[in-house]
C-alpha positions as a printed Julia matrix, in Angstrom:
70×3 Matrix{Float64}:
   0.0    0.0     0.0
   3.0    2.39   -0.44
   1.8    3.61   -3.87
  -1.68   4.88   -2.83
  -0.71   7.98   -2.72
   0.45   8.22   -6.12
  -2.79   6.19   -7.11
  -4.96   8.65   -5.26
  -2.75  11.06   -6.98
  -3.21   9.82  -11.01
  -6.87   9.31  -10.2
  -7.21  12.45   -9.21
  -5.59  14.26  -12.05
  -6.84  11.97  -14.5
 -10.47  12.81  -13.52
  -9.85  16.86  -13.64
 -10.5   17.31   -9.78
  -9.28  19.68   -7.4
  -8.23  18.47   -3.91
 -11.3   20.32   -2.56
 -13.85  18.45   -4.99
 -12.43  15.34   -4.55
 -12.76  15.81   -0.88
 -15.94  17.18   -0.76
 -17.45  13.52   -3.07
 -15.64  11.43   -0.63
 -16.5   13.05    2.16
 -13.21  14.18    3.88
 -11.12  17.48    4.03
  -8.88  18.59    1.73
  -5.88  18.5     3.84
  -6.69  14.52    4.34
  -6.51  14.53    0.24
  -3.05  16.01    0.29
  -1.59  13.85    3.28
  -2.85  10.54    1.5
  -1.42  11.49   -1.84
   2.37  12.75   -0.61
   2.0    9.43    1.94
   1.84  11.45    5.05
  -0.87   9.31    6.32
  -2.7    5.87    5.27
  -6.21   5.99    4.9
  -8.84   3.62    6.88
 -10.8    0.92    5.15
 -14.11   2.91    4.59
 -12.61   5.46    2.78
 -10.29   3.26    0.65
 -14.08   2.02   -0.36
 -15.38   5.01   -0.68
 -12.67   6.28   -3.16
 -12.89   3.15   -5.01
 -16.52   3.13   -5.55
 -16.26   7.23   -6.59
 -13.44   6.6    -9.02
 -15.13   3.19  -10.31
 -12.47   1.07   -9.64
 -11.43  -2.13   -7.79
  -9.84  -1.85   -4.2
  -7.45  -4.17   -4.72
  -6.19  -1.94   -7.64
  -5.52   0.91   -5.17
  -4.47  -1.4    -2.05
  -1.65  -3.43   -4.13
   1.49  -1.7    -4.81
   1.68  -4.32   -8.02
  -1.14  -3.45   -9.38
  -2.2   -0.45  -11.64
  -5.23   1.73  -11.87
  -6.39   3.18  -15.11
């Protein structure tokens, strides 16, 4: 789970979001956005789910460092 920053990260960008939006659809600051992407912190299971199911996109994808998201 090392890379879920930089998933979070691509995701993110990839969609066109701000920090702020993103935050606001998952239900979370924007601070929290920026600490999970530069790896500061790790998030809890609920909102690995939550940013899953917003992004469309399996949580194993954003859980395993081997695995890529598209």
């Amino acid at each position: 789970m090392r890379r879920f920053g930089e998933k979070l990260y691509f995701l993110r960008t990839k969609h066109s979001l701000s920090t702020r939006k993103l935050a606001e659809k998952v239900q979370i600051s924007h601070t929290q956005i920026r600490r999970l992407e530069n790896g500061v912190r790790l998030p809890a299971a609920d909102l690995v789910l939550r940013i899953a199911d917003f992004f469309g996109v399996d949580v194993n994808q954003l859980m395993r460092d081997e695995l890529e998201v598209e």
